[in-house]
N, C-alpha and C positions, 0 to 999 in steps of 0.2 A: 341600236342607240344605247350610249352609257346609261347606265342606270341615273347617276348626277344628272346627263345632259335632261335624260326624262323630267328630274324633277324640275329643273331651272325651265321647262315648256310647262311643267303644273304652273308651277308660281306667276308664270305670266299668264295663264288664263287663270286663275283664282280670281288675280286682279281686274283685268280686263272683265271678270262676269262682278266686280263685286266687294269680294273677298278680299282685303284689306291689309288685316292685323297678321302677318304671316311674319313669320322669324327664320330665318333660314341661314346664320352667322355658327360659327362653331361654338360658341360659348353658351347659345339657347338651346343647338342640339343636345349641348350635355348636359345640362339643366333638366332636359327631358328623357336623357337617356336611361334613367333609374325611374323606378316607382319603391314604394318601403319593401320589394322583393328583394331576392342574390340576382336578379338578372339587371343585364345590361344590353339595350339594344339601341345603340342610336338612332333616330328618326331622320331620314332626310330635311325633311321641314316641319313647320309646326306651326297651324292657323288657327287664331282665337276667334271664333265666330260668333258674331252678334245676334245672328236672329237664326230661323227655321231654314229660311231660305238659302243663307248663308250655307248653312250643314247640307242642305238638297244638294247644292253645289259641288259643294266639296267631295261627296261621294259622287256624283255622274263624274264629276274628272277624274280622279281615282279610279275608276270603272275604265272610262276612257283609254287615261297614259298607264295601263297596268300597276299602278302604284300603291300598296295596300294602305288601310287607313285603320287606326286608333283612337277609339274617345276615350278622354281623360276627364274626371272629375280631379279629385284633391292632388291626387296620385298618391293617396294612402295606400293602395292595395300591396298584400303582402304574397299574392300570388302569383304576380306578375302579367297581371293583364292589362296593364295600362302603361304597358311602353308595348312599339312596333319598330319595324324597318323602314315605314315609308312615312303618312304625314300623320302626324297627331295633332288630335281636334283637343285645345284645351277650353273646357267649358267651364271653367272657373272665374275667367278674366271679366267677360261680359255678360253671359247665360245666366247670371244669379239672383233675379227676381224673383220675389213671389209674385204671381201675378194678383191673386186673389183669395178671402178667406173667407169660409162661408159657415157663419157658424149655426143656422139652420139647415144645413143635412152635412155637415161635420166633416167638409172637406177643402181641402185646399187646391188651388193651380200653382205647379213650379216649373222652374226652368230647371233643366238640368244640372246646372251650377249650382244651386241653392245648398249654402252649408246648414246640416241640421238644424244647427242651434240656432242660427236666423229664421229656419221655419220655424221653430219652438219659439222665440221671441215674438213673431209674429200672430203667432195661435194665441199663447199666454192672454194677450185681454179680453178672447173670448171664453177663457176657462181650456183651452183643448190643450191636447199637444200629438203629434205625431208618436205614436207608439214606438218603433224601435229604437235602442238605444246604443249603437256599438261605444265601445271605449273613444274612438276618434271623432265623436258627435261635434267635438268643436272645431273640427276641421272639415272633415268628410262631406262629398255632396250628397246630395239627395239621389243623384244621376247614378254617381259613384254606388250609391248603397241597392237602386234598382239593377243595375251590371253583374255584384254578385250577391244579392239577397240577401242584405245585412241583417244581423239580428239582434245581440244585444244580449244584458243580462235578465234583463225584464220580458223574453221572449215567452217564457210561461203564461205573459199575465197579458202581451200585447200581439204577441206571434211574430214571426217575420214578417221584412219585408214585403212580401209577397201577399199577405194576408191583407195588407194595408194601401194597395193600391188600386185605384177603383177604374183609372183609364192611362191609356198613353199615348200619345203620338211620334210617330217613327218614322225614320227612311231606311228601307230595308238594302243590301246588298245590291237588289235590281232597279233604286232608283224611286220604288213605291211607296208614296206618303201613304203611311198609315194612319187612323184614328180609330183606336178603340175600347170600347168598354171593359166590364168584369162581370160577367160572365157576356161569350158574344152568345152560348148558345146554338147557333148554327149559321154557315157562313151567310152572309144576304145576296140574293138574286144580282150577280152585275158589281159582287163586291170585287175586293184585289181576289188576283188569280194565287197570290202565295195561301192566302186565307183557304181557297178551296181546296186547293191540293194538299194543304195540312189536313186538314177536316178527311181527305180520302184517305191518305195513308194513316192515320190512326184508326179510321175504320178498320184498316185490314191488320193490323196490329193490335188488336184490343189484347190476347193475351199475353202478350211480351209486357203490354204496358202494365198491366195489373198486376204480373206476379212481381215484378222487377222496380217497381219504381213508389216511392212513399210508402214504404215499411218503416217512416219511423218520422218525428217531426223535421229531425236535422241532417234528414237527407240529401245533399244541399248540389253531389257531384253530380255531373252533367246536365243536359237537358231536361227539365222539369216535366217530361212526359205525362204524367197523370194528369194534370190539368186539361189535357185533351179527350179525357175518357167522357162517355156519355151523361154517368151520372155525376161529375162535374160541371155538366152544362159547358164541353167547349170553351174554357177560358183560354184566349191567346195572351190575353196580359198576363197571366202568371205564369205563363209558356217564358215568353221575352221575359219576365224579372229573375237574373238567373244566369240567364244566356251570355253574359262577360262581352256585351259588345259583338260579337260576330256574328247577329242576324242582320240585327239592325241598329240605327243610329239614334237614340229617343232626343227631342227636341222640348217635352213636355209633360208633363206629369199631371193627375189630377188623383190626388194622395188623399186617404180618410185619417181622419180627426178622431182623439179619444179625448174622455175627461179622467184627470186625475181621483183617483179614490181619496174621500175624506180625512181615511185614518191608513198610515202606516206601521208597521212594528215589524222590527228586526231580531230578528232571532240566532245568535252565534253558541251554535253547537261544537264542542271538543271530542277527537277521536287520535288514537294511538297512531295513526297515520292514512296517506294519501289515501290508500286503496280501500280503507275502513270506513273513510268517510264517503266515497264510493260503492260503498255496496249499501250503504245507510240511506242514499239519496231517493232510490223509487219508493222509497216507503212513505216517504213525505207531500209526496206528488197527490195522495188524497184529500190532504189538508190546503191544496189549491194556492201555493205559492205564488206569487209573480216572479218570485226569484229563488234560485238553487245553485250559490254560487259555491265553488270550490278551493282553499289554497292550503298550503302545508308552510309547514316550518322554515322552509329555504326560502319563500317570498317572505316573510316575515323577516327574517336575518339581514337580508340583504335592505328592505325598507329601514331597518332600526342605523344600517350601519351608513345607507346614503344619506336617510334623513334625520338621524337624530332618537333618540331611543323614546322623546314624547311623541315620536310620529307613527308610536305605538300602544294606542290605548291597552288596557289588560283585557288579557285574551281569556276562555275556559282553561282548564286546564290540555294538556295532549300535544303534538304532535300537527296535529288538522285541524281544519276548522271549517264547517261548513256556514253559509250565511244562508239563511233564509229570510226572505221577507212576504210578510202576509198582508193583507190591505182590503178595503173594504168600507161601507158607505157609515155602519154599525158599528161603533165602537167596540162595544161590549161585545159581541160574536167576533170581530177581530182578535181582541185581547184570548179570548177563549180557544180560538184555532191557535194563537199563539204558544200559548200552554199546553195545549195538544204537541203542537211539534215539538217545546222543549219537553215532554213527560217520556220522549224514546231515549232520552241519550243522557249518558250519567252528571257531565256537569256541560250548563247551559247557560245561556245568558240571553235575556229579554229586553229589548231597547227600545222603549216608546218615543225617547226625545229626542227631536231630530237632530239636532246640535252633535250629539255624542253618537247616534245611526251613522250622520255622514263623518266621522271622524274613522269609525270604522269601515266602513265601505271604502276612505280614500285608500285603508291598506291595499286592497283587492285593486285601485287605478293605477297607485304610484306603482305598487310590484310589478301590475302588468307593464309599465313604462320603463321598469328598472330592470325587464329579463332578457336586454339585450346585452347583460353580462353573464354571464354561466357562474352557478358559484364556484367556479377554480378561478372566477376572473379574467377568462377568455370572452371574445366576442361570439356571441350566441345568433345564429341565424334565423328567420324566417326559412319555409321548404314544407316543414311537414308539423304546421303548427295552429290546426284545429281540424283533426281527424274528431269522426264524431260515430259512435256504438248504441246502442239501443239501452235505453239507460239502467234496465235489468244486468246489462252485460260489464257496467262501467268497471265494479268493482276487480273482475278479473282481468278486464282489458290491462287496467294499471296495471297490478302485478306485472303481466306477461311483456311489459310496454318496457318496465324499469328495468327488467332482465333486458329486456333488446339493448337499452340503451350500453345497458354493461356491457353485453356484446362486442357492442362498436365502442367501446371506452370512453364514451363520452356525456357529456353531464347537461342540466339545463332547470331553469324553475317554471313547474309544472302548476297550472289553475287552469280554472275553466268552470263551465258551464254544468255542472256535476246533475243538473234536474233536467239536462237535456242532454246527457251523455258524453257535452262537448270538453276535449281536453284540449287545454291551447299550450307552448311551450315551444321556445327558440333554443336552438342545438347547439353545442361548441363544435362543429364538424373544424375540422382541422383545413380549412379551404386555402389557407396559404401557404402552405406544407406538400411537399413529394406526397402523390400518392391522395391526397385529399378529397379534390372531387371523386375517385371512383370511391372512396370509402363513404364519402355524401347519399353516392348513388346506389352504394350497396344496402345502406340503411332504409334508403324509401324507398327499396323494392320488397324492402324486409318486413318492414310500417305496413307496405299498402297488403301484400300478403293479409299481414296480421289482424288489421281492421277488416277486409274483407272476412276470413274465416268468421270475428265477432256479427258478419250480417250489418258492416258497419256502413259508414261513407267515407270517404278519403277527406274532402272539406265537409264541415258543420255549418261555415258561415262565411265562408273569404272567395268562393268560389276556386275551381282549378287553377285555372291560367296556365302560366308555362311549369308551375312547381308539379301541378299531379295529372294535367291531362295525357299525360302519357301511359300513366299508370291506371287508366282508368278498366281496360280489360281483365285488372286482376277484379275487380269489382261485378263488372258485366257483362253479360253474354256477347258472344259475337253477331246476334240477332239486335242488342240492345246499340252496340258501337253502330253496325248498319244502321239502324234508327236517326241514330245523330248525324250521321253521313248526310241523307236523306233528308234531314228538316234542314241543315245549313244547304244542301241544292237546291231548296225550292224556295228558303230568302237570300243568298249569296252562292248564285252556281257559280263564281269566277273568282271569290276565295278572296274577298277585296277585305273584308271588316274582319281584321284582328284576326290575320292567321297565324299558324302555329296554335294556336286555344283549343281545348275541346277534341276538335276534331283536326285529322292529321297535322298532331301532334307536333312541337321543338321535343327534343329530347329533355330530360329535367335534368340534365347535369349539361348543357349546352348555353353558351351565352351569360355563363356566370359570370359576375362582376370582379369578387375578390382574388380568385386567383390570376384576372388577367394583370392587376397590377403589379408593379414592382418595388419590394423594398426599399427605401431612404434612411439610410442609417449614417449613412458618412456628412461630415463637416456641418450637422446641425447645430445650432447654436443654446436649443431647447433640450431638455436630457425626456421628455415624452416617459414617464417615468413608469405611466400606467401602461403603455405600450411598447416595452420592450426596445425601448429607444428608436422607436419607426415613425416614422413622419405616417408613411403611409397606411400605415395600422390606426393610426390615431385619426387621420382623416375618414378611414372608415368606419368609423365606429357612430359613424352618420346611418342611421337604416333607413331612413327617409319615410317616417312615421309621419313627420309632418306637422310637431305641435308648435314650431317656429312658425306655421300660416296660422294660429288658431290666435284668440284675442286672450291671452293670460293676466291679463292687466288687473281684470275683476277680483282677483284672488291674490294679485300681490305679486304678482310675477314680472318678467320685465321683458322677457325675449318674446318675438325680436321686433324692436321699435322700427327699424327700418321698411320692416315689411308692411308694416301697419302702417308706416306714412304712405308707400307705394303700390301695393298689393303689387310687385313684379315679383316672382318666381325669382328672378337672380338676385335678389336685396331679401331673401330668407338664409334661414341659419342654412336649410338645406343645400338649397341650392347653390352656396357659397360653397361646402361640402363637395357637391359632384363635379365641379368646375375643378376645386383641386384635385378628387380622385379621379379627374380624364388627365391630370397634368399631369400626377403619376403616373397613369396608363399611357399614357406618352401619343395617343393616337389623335382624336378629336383637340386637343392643344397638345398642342405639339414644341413649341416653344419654352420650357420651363419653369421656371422662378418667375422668369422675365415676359409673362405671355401677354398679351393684351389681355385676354381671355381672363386672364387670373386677375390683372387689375383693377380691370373694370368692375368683375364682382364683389372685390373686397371694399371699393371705393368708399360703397356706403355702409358699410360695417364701422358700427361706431365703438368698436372694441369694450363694450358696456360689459361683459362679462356674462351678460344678461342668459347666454345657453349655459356657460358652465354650469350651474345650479340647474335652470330649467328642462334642458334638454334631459331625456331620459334616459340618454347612452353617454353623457358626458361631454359632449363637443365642445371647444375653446376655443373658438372663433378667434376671437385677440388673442388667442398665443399664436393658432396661424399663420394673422395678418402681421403679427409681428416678426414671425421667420420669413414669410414671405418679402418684405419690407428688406429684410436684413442681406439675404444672399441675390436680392436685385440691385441692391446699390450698393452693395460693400467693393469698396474701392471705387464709386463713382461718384460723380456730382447728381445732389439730393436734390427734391423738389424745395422752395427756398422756405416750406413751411417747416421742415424737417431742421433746419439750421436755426429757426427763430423759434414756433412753437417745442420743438425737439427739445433746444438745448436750454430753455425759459428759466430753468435754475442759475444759468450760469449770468444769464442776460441781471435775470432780477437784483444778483450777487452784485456785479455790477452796480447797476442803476441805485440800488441801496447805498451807496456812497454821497449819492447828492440824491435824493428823491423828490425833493421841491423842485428841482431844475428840469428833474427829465419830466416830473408831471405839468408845471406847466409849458413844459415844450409840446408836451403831446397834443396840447391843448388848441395848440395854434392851429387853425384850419389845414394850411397846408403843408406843416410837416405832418402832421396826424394822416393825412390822404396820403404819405410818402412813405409813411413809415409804415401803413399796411398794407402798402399794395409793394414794399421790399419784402417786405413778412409774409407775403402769401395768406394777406386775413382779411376778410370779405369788410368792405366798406362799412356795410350797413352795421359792424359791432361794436359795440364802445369796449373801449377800454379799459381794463383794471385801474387804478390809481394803485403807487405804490404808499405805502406807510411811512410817515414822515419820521418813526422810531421803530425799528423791528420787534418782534416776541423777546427776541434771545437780547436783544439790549436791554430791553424791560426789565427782564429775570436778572441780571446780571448788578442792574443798579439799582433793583429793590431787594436783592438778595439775603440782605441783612435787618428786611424789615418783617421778613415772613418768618413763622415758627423754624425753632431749630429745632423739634423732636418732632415725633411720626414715623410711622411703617413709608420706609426710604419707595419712590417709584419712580422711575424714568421717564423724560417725557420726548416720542420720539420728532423735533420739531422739524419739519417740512418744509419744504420752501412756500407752501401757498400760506399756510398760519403765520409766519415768520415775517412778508413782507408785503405781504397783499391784506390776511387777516388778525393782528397781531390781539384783538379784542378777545376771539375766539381763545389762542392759549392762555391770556388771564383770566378770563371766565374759569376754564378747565385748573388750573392753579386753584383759585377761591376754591371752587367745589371739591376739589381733592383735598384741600387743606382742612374743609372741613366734616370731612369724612376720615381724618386722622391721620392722610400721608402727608410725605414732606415728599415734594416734585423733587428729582432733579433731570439737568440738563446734562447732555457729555459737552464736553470739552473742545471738539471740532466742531463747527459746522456739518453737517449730516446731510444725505441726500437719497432716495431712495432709487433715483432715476428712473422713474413711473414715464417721464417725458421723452427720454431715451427709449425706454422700450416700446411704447406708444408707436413710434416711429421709426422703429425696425432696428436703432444704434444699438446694435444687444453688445458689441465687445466693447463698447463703452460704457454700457451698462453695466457690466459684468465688472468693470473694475472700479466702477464707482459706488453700487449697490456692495462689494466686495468688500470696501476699505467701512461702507458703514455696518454692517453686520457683524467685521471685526471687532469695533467698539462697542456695539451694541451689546456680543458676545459676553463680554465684562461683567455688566449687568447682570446679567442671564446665572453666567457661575454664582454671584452672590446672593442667587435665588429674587434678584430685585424682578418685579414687572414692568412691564411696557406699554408705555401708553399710546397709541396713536390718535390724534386728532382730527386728521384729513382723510377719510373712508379708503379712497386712490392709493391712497401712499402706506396705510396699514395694510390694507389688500394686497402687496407687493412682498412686505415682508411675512406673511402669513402665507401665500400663494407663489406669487411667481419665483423669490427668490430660492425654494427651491428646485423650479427647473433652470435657471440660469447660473447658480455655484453648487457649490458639493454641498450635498444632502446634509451630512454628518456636520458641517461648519454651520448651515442654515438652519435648522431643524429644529435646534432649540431655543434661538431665535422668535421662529415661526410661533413656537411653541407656547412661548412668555407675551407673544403679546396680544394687547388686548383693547378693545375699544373702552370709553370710557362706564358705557351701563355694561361691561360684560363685567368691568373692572368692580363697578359699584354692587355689581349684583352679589358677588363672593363677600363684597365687605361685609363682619359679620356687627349687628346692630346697626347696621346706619339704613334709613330708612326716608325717601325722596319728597321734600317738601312737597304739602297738598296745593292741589290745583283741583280741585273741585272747582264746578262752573266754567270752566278754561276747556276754549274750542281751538282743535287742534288739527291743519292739514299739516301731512308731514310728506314729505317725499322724499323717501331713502335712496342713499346713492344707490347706483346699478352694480359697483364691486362690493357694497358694505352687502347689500341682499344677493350676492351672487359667493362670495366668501366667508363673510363674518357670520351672513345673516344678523336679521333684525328683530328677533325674535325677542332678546334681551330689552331692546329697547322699548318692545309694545307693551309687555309685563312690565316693564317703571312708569310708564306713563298712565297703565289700566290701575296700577296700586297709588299713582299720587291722584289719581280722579280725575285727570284730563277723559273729554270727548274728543276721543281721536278720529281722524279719518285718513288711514293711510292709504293713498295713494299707488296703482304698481306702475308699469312701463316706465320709461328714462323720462329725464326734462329733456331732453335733445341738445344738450350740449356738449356730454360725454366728454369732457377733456379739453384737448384741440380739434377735435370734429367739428362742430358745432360755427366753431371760429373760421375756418379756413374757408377761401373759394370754394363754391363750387357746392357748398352741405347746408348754407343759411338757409335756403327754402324746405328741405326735408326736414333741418334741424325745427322749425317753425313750423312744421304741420307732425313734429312726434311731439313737442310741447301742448299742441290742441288735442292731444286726444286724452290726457286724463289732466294733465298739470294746468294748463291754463283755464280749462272748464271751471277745474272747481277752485280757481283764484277769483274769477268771477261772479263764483258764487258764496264767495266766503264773505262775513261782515266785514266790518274794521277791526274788529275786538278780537278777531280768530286770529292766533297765532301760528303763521307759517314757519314749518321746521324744517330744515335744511343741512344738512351737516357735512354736506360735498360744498366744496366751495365752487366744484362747476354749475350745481343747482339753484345758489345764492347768486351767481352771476347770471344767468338763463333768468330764474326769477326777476332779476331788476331790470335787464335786459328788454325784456318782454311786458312787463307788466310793472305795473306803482305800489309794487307790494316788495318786501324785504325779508329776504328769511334770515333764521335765526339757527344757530348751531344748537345742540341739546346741552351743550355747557354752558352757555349763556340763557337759555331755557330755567336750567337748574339754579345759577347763579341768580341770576334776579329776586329768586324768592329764602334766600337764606337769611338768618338770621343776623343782623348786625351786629 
């Protein structure tokens, strides 16, 4: 029977026993086809299961129809053990409860699904928290972190994984619920038969086990054997935490609780380089750290240049820099160890306040987020990116490491775990290039060598998967391989749970991702400018980390609203990603531009901009959706929201000729119902009113009433300021005026075509954004600045206009212009009326925080004495998303998760700040509340 026909016989007995929530469409395979590894395995199907029973299931039919099976927590893994060929169990959708917290014997019950940080939200009011800490905690399951033994920075001070789990419950390979404890101790009379047969064969293996396995904490490759030795007491649970899925399938967890230490203090030591401050690190390890973390000078470079050079506190002096953090119940014996550690190394620095601790520790988060670029600027891979050495050895290991990488010519930014030997670091291997994968594959034979001679482990903390179980014999004996053989036959003799792992092995250069696709370089409309002008380069510079499922809101962030209204996998930044890269791999969609496949995922992409900034590899979801948009209907007839919201400048141009007539025409019950259901605009929205006098007629006929001297600025007028908000450009007027410029306007009409490209009309774009840039241009030479008004529309010319015209024509454009506190902030004396006592939500557009950032803005408002409270995630209006069929119910449940909460929770007196006019509309739309531009903010308090 076809391997298809098999599955399409699963899928009806899943159902027929139960099992429900099954996806089995091309567009969810490919969604599932990647994990944050280089591999790519498509799964036949893919069933979200609700309960224990559920999972029982799914493995006896799997066993059954020969069909292998994989559980999936976040699919953060970067080793690739969370994609298979046959059905994958996603246990994020449903499995994400805690069940229980028990803060008298300091433990928790979870489901497999459970993302960290909701187990830590949960613990938090009883003072606990779940000790490991990986970098993806706000994503990452619990399930996921028990598969391959997460560990974290803090594993000095909380241990792994593995340390921290006190029970579990499983269904092994043959079908056997498991339930058990830490330690079992010895098997029980009449227990599962896998249990005793483990228990035999470690008997007869005791010294394979002893000499061969936990020589060091971050031991992490293969099977966890020593957990079975005698004076371990028999623990099978820290056997399974480990094992990557292919014993068995955990349904449940019963995880121990820490308390936070009273006092922290951070410690950031300076050394002349990587390998220096690696050989510095076991000396510190006396001094009882929770943390020994590692970074050099290239993660730093690269954080100053994506984020801004404040997003680098001042460092020691050198090259390296090691972090340390000491912690403890005792103040004073804290601070003491503290000055201990800095008294070895020539210049130090001591950080007791946590405000400025986590300012520098975000170096060590954002870099690791940011090393999916190489510093040449290439895409940098997962593969062989937390090998781990016995931390005596660190310091030479580097050396001998950064010679390899010369070796193979290839570059990478290198941190890690420097108090646990662990070195983490993604590769530029040249994967899309003649000749790449074997050179991939010559390196991590060369690595595994390498780390082995140090007495090393291949993984530290990510487990094998398909990147190093192959490589696992340069590491251990062939008595030790037998071993692993041997424990997967006695819980999966028929090879069902996640093969290729572990044992008998995929090859680690087999089932790559990047080099199966294919170039896209011809008749784009986008110039991909960081990518070599590749569509498909640029789609992949998605690694599928995963911080698009994580809640970023708390901190300011915005990506991705969609996914946070739906939690579906296909409405993440990700997964929108692997849907295009199968579309350029041309297999699983097959179709093109034009796929079902592809439109369906971009549907709810609210082109917020919200990854460009966020994501940590740079993805641009709305530049996608908008090539995509463009090479699907060029030359066809559009959807009719494309013609109405698309072309909205030209409509409004229009309607501004009589605007009394067309707004009370709108008005009339049933042209208003005629006119949005020709519009393609979901009933339930109201509509703008147009302005009964435009911005630019305003200016035009007060021209002669405002100052004629002032430092000359441009104001760049928009079509939403102009006919929709024309209050907004006089406000911004006053405030400039009294700040000593004198506005001015050009002379045409202006358009940025933010509405065109929204909507895929990019060669309309192109010549309409074209003819305003030229003008703009003018400007520019006479050293004048630029103002923009409308977040959307400054975003375009700062952003997109240079991938839709010539760099050299745009650039300086780009360059001049400015929002208005970016503008205010350079003025030299002018200084932002007080607002002392003035309570402030603010909700920054998703382009102004994704482009311009808002950074400027919160410095004016923390210097005039507002109490601000900003806001992250979108209002859900995004533009014409918001507006159109088909998005009012998402767009209405991305508003409740930060915006409308705290409208409801704000007095009357708090002043809502708004500077997107989509967010002023969403606002009234939704709620009896009216926001206010920050020009109108400013204006109101000036001096008459």
């Amino acid at each position: 029977m076809l391997l298809m026909d098999r599955a399409a016989d699963l899928a009806n007995d899943l159902r027929r026993r139960g099992v429900t929530d099954l996806l089995t469409d091309s567009m969810s395979r490919s969604l599932f086809s990647s994990d944050a590894s280089l591999y790519r395995v498509p799964p036949l199907l893919v069933a979200r299961p609700r309960s224990a029973d559920d999972v029982a299931t799914a493995v006896e039919l799997c066993a059954r129809h020969e069909i292998p099976l994989t559980a999936r927590g976040a699919g953060t893994s970067v080793a690739g053990n969370a994609v298979g060929p046959g059905l994958v169990l996603d246990f994020s959708r449903h499995m994400r409860k805690v069940l229980s917290v028990d803060p008298g014997t300091r433990t928790a019950v979870v489901q497999p699904g459970v993302v960290q940080a909701e187990l830590q939200r949960a613990a938090a009011p009883h003072g606990l928290r779940f000790g490991p800490d990986p970098s993806t905690h706000t994503r990452c399951t619990i399930g996921g972190m028990i598969g391959n033994n997460a560990c974290g920075s803090r594993t000095l001070g909380y241990g792994r994984t593995s340390d921290n789990v006190a029970g579990l419950k499983a269904v092994t390979g043959n079908g056997t619920a498991l339930d058990l404890t830490s330690p079992l101790g010895a098997p029980a009379s009449g227990g599962p038969a896998e249990v005793t047969a483990l228990h035999e064969l470690a008997a007869a293996n005791l010294a394979t086990i002893r000499t061969e396995f936990a020589r060091f904490g971050r031991q992490v490759s293969g099977y966890a054997l020593e957990h079975l030795l005698p004076e371990r007491r028999f623990d099978v649970v820290r056997l399974l935490v480990g094992s990557e899925g292919t014993l068995a399938v955990l349904t449940e967890a019963t995880v121990n609780l820490v308390t936070d230490p009273a006092h922290r203090v951070l410690i950031v030591l300076g050394y002349e380089d990587i390998a220096a401050a690696g050989d510095a690190a076991p000396a510190l390890l006396e001094h009882l750290p929770t943390a020994c973390e590692g970074i050099d000078a290239r993660i730093v470079d690269v954080v100053r240049t994506r984020k801004g050079p404040d997003a680098v506190p001042p460092l020691p002096s050198g090259a390296a820099w090691l972090f340390v953090e000491v912690a403890g119940e005792d103040e004073t014996e804290v601070l003491d160890r503290a000055r201990r550690v800095a008294a070895g190394c020539e210049d130090a620095l001591i950080v007791t306040d946590p405000a400025r601790a986590a300012s520098l520790w975000r170096i060590r988060e954002d870099g690791a987020g940011l090393a999916g670029r190489s510093p040449a600027g290439l895409p940098a891979h997962g593969g062989w990116e937390d090998a781990a050495v016995p931390p005596a050895m660190l310091g030479r290991y580097l050396r001998d490491f950064e010679a390899l990488m010369g070796e193979f010519d290839v570059t990478g930014l290198p941190y890690g775990h420097f108090g646990d030997g662990c070195l983490h670091i993604r590769i530029d291997w040249p994967l899309d290039r003649p000749g790449g994968p074997e050179r991939f594959r010559g390196f991590l034979e060369s690595a595994a060598t390498l780390v082995a001679g140090y007495g090393g482990s291949l993984s530290g903390e990510h487990g094998d998967g398909r990147a190093r179980s192959e490589l696992l014999p340069r590491m251990y004996s062939e008595s030790a391989i037998g071993l692993f053989e041997q424990v997967k036959g006695i819980f999966d003799p028929n090879d069902v749970l996640n093969p290729g792992v572990l044992v008998r092995p995929r090859p680690v250069d087999a089932d790559l991702r990047v080099p199966a696709a294919r170039p896209v370089r011809k008749n784009l409309a986008l110039a991909y400018r960081h990518d070599g002008g590749d569509f498909n380069q640029s789609v992949h510079r998605c690694t599928g980390v995963g911080k698009c499922r994580a809640d970023n809101t708390a901190s300011g962030g915005v990506m991705c609203p969609s996914y946070l209204a739906t939690r579906e996998e296909k409405d993440s930044t990700r997964g929108r990603a692997r849907v295009l890269q199968e579309m350029v791999n041309g297999s699983l969609v097959s179709g093109g531009w034009r796929s079902p496949e592809v439109h369906e995922a971009l549907d709810l992409c609210l082109s917020c901009k919200g990854c460009a900034s966020d994501c940590p590899t740079g993805i641009d979801m709305a530049a996608y959706k908008s090539e995509v948009l463009h090479q699907s209907y060029r030359g066809r007839l559009r959807p009719a929201a494309h013609y109405s919201l698309g072309r909205l400048p030209l409509w409004a141009r229009l309607a501004g000729r009589m605007p009394r007539l067309v707004n009370a025409a709108l008005r009339v019950p049933g042209l208003r119902r005629a006119a949005l259901a020709v519009a393609g605009v979901d009933r339930r929205r109201n509509l703008p009113e147009f302005a009964p006098r435009t911005f630019r007629e305003w200016f035009e006929r007060t021209r002669d009433e405002r100052p004629a001297e002032g430092r000359p600025v441009m104001l760049f007028v928009d079509t939403f300021t102009d006919h929709f908000a024309p209050e907004v450009g006089r406000a911004t007027v006053a405030v400039l005026e009294a700040a000593g410029y004198r506005p001015q306007i050009s002379e045409n009409r202006q358009c940025c075509a933010l509405t065109w490209i929204s909507t895929g009309q990019l060669d309309a774009a192109k010549k309409i954004l074209g003819r305003t840039v030229a003008e703009l241009a003018e400007a520019t030479e006479a050293g004048v600045p630029i103002v923009g008004m409308e977040p959307s529309c400054t975003a375009v010319l700062r952003s997109d206009a240079l991938e839709l015209l010539d760099e050299e024509v745009a650039a300086p454009v780009a360059e001049r212009t400015r929002t208005l506190a970016e503008l205010l902030a350079d003025t030299p004396d002018w200084r932002p009326p007080s607002f002392d006592g003035t309570t402030v939500v603010a909700q920054p557009h998703c382009h102004h925080h994704a482009v311009m950032g808002w950074g400027k803005d919160a410095e004016m408002l923390k210097e005039a004495g507002a109490d601000v409270r900003r806001l992250g995630g979108c209002c859900g209006l995004a533009g014409n998303f918001g507006v159109e069929k088909g998005h009012y119910d998402v767009s209405v449940a991305i508003a409740e998760h930060q915006l409308l909460p705290a409208l409801r929770d704000a007095d009357a007196e708090t002043v809502v700040l708004a500077d997107g006019f989509s967010c002023r509309t969403q606002i009234a739309d939704l709620s009896p509340r009216q926001g206010v531009h920050l020009a109108q903010f400013l204006a109101e308090r000036l001096d008459p």
